[in-house]
N, C-alpha and C positions, 0 to 999 in steps of 0.2 A: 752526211750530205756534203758534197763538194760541188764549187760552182765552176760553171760552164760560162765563162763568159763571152758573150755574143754580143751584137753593136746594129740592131736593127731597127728603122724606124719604127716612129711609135712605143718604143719601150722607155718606162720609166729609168732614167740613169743615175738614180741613189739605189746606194746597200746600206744595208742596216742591220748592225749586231748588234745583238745586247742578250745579256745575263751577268751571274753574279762572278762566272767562273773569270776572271780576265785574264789567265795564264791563257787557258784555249779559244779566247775572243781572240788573244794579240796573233794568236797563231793561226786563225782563220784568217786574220788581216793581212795577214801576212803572204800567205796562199794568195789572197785574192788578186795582193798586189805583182806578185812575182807573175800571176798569170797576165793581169795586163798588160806591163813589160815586155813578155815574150810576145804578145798578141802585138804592141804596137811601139816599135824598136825607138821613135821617137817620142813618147810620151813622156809631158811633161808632168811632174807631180808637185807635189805641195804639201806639206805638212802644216797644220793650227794647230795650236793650241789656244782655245776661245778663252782658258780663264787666264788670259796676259791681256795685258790693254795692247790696243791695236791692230788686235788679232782677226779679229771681223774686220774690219777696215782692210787688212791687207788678203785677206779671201776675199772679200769680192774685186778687187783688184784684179788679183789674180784671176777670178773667174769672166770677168768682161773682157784680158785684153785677149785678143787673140792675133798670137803673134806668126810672122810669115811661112818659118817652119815646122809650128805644131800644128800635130798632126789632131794626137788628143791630150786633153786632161783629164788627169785624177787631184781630186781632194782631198786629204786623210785630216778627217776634223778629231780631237781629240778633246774631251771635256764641253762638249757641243752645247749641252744643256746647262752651261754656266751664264749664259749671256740673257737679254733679250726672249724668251721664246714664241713672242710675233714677231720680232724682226728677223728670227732665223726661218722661222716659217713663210715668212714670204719670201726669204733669198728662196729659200730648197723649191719654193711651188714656182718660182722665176727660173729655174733649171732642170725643173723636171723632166720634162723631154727633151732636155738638150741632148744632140747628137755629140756634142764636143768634147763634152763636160761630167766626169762620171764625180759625185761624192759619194766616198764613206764613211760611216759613221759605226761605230764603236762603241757602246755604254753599257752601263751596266741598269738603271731602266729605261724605260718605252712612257717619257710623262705623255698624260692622258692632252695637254694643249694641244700637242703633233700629230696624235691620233691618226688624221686625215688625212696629212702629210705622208707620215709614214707608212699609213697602209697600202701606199698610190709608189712605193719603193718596190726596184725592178725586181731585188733580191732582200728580204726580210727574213733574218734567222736568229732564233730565240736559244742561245746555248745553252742547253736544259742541263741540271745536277746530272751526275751518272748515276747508273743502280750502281749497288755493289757489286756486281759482277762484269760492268764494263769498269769500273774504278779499278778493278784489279789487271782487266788487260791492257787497260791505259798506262798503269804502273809498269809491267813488263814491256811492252811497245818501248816507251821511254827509256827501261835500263837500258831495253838491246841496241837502244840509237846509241847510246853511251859507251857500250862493250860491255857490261857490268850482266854477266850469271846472277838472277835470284832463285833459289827453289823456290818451289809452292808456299815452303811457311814463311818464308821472308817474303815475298807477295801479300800473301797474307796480314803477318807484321805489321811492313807499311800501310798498308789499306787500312787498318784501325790508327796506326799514327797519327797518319796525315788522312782522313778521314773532308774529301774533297776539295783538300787545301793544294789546287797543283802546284803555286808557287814554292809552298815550304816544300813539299815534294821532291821539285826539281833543284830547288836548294839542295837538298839531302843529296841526293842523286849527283850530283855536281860534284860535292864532297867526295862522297864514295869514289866516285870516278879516279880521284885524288890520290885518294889513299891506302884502295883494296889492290890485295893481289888476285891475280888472273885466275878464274877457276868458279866454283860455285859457291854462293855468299848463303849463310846460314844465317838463322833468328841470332843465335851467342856471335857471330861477325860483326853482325849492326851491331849489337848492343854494347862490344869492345869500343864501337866509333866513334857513338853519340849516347848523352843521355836521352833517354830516351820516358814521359811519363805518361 
C-alpha cells in the first residue's frame, strides 16, 4: 500500500506506522516524507526524538509557531511513546484537524492509552510480517536495487538466514555489494563471504 497524500479539509493530519519490521516502517517514512516535499516545495519539517529531555517542549513549539513563509508542517516524532501518554494525547487531539500541521509517527506498538487518538489518524498502517514468499521477493527487489545477481537458491538461502530480519538483511546485502563480482551469486558464493549459522 502506498500513500497518496492529499490536504483536504476535515481530514485527520496524523499518520501512523507501526509494527515490528523497522527496516520497512523507516522506509515507508521515508516515502511518505519525500512525497510531501514534492507536494509542498516549502515545507517546513522537524524531526523529535521524545526520549531526550526537551523534546516535547520543543514540538509544540514548533507546532504553534506559524511562521510568515510556511506554507506547511510535518512532524517526524520518533520514540513517541516514551513520554507522558495524556500529554501526547492531548497534543495529537489539539492538531488533529490541523490544516497546517501533518504528524508522523513511527513505532513499533499501537499502546492501547492512544487507541482513540490514533484510530481518528488520516493514514494508520500496521507493517504486517511478510509470508515466506513475499520475504523472498523483498529479498530480490533489494539485491536488484543493489546490482547484486541472486539465483533462486541464494533467495532462498537468505530467506532462512535472515528469516524477517530486514536490517541484518540489508547488512548482508550491503556487504555483498562490497565484495562480489558481477554475475550470478550462488549458495557456495555467500557462504565464501560470511559465516553463515
Amino acid at each position: 500500500m502506498e500513500f497518496f497524500v492529499i490536504n483536504v479539509k476535515n481530514y485527520n493530519m496524523l499518520m501512523f506506522l507501526y509494527g515490528k519490521d523497522s527496516y520497512r516502517r523507516q522506509k515507508k517514512a521515508a516515502t511518505i516524507i519525500e512525497e510531501y516535499r514534492k507536494k509542498y516545495s516549502d515545507l517546513s519539517l522537524g524531526y523529535f526524538d521524545l526520549a531526550n529531555d526537551g523534546e516535547f517542549s520543543r514540538l509544540k513549539e514548533f507546532s504553534s509557531q506559524m511562521l510568515i513563509f510556511d506554507n506547511k508542517k510535518m512532524a517526524v516524532l520518533k520514540n513517541a511513546f516514551e513520554i507522558d501518554l495524556n500529554g501526547l494525547k492531548e497534543f495529537l487531539k489539539k492538531y488533529l484537524k490541523s490544516e497546517d500541521l501533518t504528524v508522523l509517527i513511527s513505532e513499533e506498538n499501537s499502546p492501547a492509552e492512544l487507541k482513540s487518538v490514533l484510530n481518528k489518524a488520516f493514514s494508520s498502517e500496521k507493517i504486517e510480517p511478510l509470508t515466506d514468499e513475499e520475504w523472498r521477493f523483498f529479498i530480490q527487489k533489494e539485491a536488484k536495487q543493489k546490482d547484486i545477481q541472486l539465483s533462486s537458491q541464494s533467495v532462498y538461502f537468505l530467506s532462512r538466514i535472515f528469516k524477517n530480519d530486514a536490517w541484518g538483511l540489508i547488512n548482508e546485502l550491503n556487504k555483498i555489494s562490497l565484495v562480489t563480482k558481477k554475475g550470478l551469486i550462488e549458495p557456495a558464493d555467500l557462504d565464501k563471504m560470511g559465516i553463515y549459522s
